[in-house]
Backbone as a chain_set.jsonl record, in Angstrom:
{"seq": "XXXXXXXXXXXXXXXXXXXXXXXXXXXXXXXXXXXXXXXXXXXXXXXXXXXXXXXXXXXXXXXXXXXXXXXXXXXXXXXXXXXXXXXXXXXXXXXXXXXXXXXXXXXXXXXXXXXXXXXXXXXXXXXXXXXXXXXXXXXXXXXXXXXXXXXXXXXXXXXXXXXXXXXXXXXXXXXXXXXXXXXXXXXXXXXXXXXXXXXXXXXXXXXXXXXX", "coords": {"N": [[18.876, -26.003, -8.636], [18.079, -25.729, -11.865], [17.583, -23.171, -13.496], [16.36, -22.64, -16.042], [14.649, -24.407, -16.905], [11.134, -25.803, -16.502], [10.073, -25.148, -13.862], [8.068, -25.421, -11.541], [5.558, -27.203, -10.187], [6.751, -28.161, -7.506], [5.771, -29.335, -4.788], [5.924, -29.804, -2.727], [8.032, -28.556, -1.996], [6.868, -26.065, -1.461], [4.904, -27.057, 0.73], [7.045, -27.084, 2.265], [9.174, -24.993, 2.89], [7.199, -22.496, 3.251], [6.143, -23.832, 5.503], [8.172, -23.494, 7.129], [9.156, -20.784, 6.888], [6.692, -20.058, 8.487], [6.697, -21.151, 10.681], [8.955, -20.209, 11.807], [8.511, -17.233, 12.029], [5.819, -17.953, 13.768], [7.511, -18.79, 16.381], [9.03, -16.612, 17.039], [6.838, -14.68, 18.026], [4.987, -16.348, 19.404], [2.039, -16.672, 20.043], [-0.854, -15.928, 21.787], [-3.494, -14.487, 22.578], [-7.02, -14.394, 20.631], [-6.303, -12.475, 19.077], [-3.659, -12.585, 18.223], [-3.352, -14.805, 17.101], [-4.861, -14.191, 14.663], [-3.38, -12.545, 13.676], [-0.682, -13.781, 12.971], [-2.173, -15.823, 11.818], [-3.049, -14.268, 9.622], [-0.66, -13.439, 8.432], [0.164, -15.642, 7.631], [-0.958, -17.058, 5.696], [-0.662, -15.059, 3.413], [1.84, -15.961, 3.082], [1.699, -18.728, 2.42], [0.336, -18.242, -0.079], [2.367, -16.893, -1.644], [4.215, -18.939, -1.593], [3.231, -20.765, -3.155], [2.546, -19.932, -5.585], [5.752, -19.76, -6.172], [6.298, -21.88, -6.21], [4.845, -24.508, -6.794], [1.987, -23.715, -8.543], [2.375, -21.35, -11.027], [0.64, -18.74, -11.076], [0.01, -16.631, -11.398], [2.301, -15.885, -14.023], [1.269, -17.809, -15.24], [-1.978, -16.026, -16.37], [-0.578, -14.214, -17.201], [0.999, -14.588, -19.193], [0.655, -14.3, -22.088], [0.974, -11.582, -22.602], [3.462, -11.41, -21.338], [4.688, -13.168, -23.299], [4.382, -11.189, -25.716], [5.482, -8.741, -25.129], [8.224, -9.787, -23.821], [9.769, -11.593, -25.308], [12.188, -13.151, -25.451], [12.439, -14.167, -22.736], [11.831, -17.74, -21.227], [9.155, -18.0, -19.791], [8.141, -19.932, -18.184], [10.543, -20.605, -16.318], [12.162, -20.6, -13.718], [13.329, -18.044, -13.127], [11.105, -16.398, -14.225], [9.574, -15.75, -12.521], [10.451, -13.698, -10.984], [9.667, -10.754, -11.366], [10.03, -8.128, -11.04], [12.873, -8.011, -11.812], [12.63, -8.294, -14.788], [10.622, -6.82, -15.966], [11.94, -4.197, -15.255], [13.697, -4.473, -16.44], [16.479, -4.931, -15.652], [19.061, -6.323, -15.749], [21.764, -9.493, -15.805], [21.767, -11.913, -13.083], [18.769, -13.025, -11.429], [18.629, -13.012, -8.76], [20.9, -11.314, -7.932], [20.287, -8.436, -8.317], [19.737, -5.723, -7.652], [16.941, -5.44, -6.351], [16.491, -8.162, -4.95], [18.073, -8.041, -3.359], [17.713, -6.121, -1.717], [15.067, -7.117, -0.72], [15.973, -9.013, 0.89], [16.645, -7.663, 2.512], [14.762, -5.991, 4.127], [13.22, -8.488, 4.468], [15.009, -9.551, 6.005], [15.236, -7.475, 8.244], [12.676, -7.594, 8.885], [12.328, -9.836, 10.63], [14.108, -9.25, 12.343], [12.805, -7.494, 13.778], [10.658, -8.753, 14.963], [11.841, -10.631, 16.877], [13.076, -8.896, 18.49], [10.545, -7.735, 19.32], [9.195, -9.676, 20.471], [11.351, -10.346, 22.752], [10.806, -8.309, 24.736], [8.373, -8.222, 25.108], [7.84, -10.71, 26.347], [8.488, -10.816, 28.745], [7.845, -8.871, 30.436], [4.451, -9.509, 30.175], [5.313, -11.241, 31.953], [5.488, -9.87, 33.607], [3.071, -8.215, 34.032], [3.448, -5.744, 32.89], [3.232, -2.446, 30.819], [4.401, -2.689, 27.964], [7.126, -0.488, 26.523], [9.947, -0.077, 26.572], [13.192, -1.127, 25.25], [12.656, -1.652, 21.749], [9.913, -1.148, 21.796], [10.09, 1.1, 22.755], [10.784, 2.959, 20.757], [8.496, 2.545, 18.956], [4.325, 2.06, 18.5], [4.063, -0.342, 17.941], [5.402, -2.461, 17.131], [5.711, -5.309, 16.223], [3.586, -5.468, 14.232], [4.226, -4.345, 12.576], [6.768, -5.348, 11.547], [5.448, -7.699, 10.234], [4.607, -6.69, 7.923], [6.853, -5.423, 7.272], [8.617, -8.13, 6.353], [6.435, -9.298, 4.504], [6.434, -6.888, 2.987], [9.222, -6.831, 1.573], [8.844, -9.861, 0.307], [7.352, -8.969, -1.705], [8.885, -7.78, -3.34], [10.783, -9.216, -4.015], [9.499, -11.493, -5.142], [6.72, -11.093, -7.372], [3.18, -11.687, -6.967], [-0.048, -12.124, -8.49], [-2.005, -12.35, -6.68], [-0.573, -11.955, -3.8], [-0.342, -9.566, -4.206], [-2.316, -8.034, -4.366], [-3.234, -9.329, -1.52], [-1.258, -7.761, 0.185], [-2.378, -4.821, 0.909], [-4.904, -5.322, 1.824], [-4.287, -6.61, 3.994], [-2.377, -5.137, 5.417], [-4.34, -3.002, 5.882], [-5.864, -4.758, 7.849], [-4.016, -5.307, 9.767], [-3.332, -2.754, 10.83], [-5.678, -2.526, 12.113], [-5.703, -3.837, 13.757], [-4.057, -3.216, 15.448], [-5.241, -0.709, 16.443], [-7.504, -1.795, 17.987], [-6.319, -3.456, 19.903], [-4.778, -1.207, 21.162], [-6.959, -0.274, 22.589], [-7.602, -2.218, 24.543], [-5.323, -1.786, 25.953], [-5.446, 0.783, 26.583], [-7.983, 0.074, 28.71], [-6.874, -0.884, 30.196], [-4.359, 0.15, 31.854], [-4.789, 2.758, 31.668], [-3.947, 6.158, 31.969], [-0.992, 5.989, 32.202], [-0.615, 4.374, 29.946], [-1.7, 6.263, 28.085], [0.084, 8.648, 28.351], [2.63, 7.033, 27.073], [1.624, 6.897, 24.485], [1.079, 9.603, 23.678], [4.358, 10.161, 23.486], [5.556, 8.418, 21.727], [5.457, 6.998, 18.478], [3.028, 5.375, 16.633], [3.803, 3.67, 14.086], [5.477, 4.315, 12.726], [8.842, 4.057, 13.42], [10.315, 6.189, 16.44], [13.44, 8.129, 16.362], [14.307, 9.371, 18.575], [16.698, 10.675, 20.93], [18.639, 9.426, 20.092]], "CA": [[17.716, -25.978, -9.54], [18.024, -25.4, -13.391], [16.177, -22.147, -13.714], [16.014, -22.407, -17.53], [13.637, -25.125, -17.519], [9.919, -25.55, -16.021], [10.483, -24.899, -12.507], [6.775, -25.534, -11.047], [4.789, -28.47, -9.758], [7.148, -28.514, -6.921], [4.844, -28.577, -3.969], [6.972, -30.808, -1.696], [9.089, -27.089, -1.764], [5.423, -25.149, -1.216], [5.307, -27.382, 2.506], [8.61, -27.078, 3.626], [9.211, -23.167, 2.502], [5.785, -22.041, 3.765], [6.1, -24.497, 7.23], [9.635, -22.913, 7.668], [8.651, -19.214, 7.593], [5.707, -19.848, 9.542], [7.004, -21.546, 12.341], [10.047, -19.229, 12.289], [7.387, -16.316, 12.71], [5.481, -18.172, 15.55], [8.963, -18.955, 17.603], [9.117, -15.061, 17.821], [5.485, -14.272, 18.158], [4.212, -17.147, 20.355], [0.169, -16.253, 19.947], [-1.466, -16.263, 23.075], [-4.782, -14.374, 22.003], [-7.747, -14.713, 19.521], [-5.912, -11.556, 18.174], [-2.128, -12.963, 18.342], [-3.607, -15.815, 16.153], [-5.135, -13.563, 13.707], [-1.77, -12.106, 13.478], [-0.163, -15.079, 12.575], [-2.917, -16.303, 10.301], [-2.843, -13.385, 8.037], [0.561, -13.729, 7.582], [0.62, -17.239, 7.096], [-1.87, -16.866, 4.148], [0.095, -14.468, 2.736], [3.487, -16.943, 3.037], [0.974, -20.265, 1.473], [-0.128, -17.915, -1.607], [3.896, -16.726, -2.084], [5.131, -20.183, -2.424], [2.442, -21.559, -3.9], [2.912, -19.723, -6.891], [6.48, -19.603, -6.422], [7.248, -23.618, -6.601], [3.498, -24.858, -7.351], [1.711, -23.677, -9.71], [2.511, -20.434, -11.576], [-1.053, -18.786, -11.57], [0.165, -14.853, -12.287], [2.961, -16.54, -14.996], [-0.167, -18.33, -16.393], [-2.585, -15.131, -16.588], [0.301, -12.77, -18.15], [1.897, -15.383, -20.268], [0.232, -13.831, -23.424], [1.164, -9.637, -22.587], [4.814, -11.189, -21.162], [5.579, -13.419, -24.701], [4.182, -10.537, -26.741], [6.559, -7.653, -24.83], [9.138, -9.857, -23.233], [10.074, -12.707, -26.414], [13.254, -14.069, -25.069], [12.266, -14.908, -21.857], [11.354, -18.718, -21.0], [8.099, -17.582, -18.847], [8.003, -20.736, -17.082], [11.51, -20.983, -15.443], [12.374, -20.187, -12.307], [13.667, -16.693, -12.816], [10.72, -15.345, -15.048], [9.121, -15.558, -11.906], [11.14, -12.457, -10.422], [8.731, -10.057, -12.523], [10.223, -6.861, -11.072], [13.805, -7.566, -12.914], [12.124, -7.912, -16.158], [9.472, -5.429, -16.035], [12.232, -3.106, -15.307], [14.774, -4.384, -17.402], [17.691, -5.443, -15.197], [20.279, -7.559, -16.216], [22.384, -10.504, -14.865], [21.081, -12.97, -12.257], [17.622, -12.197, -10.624], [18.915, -13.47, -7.023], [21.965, -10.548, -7.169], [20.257, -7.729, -8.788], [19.314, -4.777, -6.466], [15.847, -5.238, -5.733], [16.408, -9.034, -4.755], [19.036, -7.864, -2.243], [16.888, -5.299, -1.086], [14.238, -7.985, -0.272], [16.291, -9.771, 1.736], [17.159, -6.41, 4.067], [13.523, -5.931, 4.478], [12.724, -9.37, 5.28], [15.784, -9.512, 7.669], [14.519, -6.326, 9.105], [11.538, -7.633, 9.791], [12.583, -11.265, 11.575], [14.979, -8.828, 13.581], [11.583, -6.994, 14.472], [9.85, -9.785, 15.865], [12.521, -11.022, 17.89], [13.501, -7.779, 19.361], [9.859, -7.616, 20.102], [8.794, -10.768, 21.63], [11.972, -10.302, 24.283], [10.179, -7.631, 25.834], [7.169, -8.625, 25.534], [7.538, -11.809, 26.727], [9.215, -9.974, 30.211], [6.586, -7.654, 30.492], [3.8, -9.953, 30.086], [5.005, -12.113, 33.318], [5.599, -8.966, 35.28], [2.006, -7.645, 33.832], [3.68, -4.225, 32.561], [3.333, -2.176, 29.586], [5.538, -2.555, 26.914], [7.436, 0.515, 26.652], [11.252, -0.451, 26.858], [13.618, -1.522, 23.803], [12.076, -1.314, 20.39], [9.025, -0.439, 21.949], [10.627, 2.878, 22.935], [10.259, 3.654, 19.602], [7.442, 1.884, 18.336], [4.194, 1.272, 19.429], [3.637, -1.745, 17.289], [6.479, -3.232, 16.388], [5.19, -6.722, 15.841], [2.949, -5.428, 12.726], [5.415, -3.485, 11.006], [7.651, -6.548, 11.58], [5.054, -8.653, 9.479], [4.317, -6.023, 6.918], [8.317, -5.369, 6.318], [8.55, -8.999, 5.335], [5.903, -9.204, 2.826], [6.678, -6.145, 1.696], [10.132, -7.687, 0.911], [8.911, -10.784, -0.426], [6.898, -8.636, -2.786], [9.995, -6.699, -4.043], [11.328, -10.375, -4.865], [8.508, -12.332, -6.454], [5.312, -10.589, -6.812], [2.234, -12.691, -7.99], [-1.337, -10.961, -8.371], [-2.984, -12.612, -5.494], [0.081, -11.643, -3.114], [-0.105, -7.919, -4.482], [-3.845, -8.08, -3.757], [-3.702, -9.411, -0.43], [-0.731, -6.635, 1.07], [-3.085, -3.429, 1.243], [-5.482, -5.37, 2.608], [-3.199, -7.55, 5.325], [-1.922, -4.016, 6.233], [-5.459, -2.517, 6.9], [-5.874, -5.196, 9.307], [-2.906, -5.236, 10.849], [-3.616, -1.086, 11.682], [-6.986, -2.499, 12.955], [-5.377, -5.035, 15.346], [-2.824, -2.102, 16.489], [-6.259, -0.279, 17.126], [-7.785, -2.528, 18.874], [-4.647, -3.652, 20.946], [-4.59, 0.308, 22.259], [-8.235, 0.02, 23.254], [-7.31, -3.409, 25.303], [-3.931, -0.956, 26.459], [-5.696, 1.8, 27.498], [-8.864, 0.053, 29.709], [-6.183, -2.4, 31.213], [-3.421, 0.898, 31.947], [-5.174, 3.986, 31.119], [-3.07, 7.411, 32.077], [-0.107, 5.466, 31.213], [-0.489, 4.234, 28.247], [-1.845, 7.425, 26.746], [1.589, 9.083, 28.683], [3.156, 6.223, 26.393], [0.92, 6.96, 23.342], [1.649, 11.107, 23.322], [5.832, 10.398, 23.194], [5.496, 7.179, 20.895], [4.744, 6.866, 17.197], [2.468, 3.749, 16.463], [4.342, 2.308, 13.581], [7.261, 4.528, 12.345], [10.423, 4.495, 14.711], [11.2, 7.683, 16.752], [14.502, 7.948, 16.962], [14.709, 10.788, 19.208], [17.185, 10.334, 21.971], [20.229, 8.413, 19.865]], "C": [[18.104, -25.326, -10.863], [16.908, -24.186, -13.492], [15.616, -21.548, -14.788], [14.745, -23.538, -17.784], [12.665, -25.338, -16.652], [10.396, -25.938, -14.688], [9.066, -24.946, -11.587], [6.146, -26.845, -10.253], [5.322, -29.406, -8.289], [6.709, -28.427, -5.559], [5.123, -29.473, -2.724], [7.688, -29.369, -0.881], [7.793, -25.974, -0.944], [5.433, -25.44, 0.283], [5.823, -26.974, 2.914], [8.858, -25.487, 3.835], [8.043, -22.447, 3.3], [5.483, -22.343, 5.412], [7.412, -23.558, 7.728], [9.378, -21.01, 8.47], [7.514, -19.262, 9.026], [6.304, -19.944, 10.774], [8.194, -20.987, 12.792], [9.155, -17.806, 12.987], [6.767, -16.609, 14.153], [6.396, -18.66, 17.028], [8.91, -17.47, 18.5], [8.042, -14.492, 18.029], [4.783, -14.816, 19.925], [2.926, -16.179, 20.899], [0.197, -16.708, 21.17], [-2.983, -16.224, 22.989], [-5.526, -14.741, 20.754], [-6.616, -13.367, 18.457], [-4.465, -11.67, 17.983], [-2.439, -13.847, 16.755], [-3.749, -14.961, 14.627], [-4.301, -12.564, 12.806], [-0.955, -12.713, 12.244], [-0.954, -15.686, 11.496], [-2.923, -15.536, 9.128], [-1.434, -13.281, 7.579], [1.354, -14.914, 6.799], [-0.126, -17.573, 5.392], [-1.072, -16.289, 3.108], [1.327, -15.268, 2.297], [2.775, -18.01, 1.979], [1.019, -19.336, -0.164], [1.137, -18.135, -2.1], [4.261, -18.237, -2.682], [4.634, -21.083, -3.246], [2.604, -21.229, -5.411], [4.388, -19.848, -7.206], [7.075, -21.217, -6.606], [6.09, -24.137, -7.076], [3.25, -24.728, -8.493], [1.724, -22.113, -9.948], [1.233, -19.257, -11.972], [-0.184, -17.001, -12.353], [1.032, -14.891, -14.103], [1.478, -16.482, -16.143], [-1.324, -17.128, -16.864], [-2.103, -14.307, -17.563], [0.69, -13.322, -18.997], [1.693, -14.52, -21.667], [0.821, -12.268, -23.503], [3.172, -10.601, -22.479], [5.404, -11.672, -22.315], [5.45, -12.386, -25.802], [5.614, -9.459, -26.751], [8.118, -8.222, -24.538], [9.646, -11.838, -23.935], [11.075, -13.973, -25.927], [13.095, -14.938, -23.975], [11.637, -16.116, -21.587], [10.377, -17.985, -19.714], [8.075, -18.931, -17.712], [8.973, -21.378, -16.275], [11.792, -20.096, -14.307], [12.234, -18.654, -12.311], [12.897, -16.181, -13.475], [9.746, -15.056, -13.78], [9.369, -14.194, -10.884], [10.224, -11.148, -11.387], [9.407, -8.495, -12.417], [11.705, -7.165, -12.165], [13.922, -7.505, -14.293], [11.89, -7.001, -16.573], [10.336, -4.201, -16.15], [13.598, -3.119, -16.011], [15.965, -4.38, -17.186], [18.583, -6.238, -15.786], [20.976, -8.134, -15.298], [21.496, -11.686, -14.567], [19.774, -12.237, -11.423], [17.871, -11.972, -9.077], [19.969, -12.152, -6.95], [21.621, -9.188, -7.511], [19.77, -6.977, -7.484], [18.202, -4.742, -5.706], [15.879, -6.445, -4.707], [17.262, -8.612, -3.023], [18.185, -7.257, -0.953], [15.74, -5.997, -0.456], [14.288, -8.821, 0.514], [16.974, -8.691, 2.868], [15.942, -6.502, 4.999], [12.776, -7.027, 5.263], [13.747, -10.097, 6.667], [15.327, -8.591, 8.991], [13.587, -6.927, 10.059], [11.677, -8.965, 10.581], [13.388, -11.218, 12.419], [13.775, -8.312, 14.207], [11.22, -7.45, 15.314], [10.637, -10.168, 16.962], [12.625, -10.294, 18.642], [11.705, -7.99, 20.195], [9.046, -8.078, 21.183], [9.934, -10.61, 23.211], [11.405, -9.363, 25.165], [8.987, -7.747, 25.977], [6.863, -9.881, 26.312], [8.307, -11.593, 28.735], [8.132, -9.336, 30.763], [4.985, -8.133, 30.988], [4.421, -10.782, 31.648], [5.114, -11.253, 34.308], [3.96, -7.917, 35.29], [2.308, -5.882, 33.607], [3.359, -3.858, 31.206], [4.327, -2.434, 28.889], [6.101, -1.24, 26.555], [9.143, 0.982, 26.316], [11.845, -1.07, 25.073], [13.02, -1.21, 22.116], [10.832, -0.823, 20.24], [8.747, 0.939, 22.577], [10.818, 3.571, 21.034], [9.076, 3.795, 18.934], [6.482, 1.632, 18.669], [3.841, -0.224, 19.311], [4.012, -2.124, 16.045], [6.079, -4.545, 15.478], [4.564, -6.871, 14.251], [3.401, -4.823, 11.785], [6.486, -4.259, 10.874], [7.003, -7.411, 10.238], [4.944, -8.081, 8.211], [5.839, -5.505, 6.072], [8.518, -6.577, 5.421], [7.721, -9.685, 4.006], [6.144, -8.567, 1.95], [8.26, -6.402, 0.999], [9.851, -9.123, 0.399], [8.393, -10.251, -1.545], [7.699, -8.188, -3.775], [10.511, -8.587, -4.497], [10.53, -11.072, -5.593], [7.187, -12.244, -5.801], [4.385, -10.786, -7.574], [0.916, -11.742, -7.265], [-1.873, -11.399, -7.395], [-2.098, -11.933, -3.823], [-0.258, -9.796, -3.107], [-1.497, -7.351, -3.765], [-4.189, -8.002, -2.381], [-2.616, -8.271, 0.264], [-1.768, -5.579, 1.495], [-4.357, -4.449, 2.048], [-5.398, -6.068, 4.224], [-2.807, -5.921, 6.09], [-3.249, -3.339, 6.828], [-5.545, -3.116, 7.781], [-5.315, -5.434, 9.968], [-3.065, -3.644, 11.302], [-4.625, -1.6, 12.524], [-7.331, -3.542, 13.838], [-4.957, -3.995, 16.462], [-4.072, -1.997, 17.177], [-6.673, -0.479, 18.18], [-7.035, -3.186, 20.222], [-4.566, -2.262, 21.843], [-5.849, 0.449, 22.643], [-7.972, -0.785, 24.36], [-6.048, -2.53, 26.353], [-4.488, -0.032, 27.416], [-6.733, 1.535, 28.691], [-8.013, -0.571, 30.945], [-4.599, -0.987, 31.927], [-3.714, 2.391, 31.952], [-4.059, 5.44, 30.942], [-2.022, 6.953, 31.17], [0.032, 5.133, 30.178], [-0.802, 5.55, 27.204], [-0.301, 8.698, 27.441], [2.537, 8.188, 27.197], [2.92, 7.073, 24.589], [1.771, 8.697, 22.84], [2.912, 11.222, 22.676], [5.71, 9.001, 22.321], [4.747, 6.994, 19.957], [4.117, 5.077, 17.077], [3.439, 2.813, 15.54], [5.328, 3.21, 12.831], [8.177, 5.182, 13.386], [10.635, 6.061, 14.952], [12.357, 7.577, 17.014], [15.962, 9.406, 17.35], [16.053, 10.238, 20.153], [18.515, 9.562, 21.968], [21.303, 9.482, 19.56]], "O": [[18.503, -24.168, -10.742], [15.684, -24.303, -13.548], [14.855, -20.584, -14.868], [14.005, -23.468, -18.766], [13.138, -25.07, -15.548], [11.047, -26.962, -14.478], [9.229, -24.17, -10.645], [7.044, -27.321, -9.559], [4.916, -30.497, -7.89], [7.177, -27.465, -4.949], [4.283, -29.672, -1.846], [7.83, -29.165, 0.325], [8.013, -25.262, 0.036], [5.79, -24.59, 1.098], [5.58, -26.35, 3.947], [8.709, -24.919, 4.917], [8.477, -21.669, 4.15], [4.933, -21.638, 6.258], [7.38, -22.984, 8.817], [9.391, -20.414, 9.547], [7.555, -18.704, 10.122], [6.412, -19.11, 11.674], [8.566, -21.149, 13.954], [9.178, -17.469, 14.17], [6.942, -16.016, 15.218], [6.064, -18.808, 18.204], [8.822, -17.181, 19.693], [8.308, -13.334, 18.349], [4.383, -14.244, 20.939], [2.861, -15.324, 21.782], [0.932, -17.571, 21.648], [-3.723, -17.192, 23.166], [-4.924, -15.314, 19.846], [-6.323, -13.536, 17.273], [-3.979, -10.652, 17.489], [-1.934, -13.612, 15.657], [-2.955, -15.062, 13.692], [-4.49, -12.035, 11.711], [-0.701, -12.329, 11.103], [-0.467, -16.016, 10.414], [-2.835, -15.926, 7.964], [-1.14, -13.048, 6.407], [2.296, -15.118, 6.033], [0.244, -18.157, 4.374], [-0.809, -16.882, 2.062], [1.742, -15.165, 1.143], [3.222, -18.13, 0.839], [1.621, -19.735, -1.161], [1.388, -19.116, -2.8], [4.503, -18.571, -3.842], [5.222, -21.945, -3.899], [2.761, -22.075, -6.291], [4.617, -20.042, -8.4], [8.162, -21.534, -7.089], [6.311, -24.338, -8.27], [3.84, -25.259, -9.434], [1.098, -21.471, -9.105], [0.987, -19.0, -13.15], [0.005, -16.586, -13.496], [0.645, -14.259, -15.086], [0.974, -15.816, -17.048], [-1.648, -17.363, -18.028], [-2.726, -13.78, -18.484], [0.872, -12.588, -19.969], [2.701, -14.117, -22.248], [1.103, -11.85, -24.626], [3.986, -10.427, -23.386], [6.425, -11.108, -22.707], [6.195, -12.488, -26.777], [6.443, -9.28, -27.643], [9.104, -7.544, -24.827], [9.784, -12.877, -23.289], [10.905, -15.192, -25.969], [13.423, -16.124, -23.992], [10.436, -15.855, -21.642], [10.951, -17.468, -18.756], [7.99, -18.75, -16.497], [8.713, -22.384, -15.615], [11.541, -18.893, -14.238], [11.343, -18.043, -11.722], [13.393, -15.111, -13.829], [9.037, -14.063, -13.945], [8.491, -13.785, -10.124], [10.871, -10.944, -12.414], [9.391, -7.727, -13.379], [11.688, -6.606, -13.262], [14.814, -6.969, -14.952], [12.531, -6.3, -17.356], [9.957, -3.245, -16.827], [14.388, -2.185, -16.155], [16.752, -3.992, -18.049], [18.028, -6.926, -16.642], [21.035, -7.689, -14.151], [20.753, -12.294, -15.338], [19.821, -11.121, -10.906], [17.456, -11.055, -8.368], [20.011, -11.74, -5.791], [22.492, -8.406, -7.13], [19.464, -7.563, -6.445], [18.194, -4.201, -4.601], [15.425, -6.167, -3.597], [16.921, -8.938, -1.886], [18.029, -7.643, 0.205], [15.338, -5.382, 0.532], [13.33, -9.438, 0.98], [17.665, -8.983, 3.844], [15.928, -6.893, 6.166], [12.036, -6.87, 6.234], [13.489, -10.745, 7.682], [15.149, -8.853, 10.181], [13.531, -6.919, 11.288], [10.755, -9.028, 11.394], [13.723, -12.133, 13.172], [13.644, -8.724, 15.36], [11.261, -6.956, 16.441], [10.121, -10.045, 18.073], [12.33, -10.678, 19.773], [11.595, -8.317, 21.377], [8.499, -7.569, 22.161], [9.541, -10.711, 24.373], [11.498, -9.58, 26.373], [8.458, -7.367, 27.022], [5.773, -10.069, 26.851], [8.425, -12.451, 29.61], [7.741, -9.678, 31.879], [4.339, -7.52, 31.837], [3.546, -10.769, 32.515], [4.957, -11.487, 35.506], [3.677, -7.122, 36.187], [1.59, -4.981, 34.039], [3.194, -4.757, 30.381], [5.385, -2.341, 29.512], [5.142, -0.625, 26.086], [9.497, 2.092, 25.919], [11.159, -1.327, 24.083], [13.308, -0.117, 21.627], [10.408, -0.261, 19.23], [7.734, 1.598, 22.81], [10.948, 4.707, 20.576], [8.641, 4.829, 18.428], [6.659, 0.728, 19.485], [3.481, -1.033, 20.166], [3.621, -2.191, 14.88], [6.17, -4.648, 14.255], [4.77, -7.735, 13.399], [3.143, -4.735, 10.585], [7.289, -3.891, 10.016], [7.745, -7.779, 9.327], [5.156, -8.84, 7.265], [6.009, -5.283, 4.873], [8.603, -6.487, 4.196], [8.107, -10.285, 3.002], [6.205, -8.829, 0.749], [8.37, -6.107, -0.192], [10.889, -9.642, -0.012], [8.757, -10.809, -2.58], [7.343, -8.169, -4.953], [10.4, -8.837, -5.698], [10.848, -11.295, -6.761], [6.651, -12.676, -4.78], [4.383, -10.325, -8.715], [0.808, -11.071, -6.239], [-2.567, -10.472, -6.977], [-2.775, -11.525, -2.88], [-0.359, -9.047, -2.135], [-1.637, -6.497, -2.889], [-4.974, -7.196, -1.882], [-3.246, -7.688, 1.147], [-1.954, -5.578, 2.712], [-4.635, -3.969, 3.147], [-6.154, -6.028, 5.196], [-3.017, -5.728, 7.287], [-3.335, -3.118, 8.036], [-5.39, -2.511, 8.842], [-5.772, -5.864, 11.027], [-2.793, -3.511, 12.495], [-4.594, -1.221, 13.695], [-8.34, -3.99, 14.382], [-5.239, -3.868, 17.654], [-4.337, -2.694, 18.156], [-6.495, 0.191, 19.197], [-7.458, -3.242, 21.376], [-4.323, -2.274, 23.05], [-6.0, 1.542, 23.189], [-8.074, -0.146, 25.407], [-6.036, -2.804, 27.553], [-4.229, 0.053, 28.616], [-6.708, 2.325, 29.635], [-8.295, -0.71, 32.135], [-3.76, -1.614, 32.574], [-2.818, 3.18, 32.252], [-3.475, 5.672, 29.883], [-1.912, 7.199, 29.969], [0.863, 5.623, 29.414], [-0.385, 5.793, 26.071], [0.123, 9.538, 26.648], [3.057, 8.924, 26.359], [3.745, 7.589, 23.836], [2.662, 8.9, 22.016], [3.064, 11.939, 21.687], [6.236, 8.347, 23.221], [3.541, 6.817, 20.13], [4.648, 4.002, 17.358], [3.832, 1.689, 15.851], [6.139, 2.532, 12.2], [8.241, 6.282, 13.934], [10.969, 6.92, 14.136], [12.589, 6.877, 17.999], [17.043, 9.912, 17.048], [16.333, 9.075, 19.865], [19.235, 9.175, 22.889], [22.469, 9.145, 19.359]]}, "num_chains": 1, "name": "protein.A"}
């Protein structure tokens, strides 16, 4: 792709990009509940907006155009790379794809598509033997799965971050806490003692990593 000249209207790329993540997400997920789904749907929303602006149509581009040609002259606003807003904004140089944050966006969203995987194998064990989850990543964690989904947005945001994306994180993360929630109410009627045994030595969503 030529990323000097209008890079937009490509919504052939919006499908495929947007179908790809998703259905990479629900491989390692595989929804079962109304609240698995709701999982999966808020992150899928989040993925449609991303590429929508990012091969589609340019909506944050189009809003700022006037503040970014006033402050930021040189830049062609409507090619590929003016779409990277953090290496502007902060005045990087080079290529947008090798600069530090970009890199960094692709740790985060590795992170988090190692998350999921790690966490579906035990869950998906667990679930046919009807046990808690407790074992592998959920010896650290107690809800892996949503700090899995919330690493990779928050690395797509660090690579190309459009106002409706920025918008929807804080509120994708409240309701991903208020799935966890709900998930340890469902934990504790269906397990009780145990799970709050579980709960006491186990942080909800940042890794303990007592015991290495």
């Amino acid at each position: 792709m030529n990323t000097e000249k209008y890079a937009y209207g490509l919504w052939s790329l919006v499908v495929i990009d947007s179908a790809v993540f998703i259905v990479f997400a629900f491989s390692f997920t595989k929804p079962k509940t109304a609240r698995d789904w709701r999982s999966l749907g808020a992150f899928s929303s989040f993925i449609v907006a991303l590429f929508a602006e990012m091969y589609g149509f340019p909506l944050t581009i189009y809003l700022l155009s006037g503040w970014l040609q006033t402050h930021y002259p040189s830049i062609n606003i409507y090619s590929h790379n003016a779409g990277h807003l953090w290496h502007d904004l902060l005045g990087l140089k080079g290529n947008a794809h090798t600069d530090p944050l970009h890199i960094l966006s692709i740790v985060f969203i590795g992170a988090g598509f190692w998350m999921l995987a790690s966490a579906w194998r035990v869950l998906y064990q667990v679930q046919r033997e009807h046990r808690l989850a407790t074992t592998g990543i959920y010896a650290r964690m107690r809800h892996p799965q949503y700090v899995a989904f919330v690493l990779i947005m928050f690395g797509f945001l660090l690579q190309w971050p459009t106002l409706l994306t920025l918008l929807m994180f804080p509120l994708l993360v409240w309701m991903y806490v208020r799935l966890a929630r709900s998930e340890e109410r469902d934990a504790i009627a269906e397990f009780g003692d145990e799970y709050h045994r579980y709960e006491d030595t186990t942080p909800a969503f940042f890794p303990s990593w007592r015991g290495l």
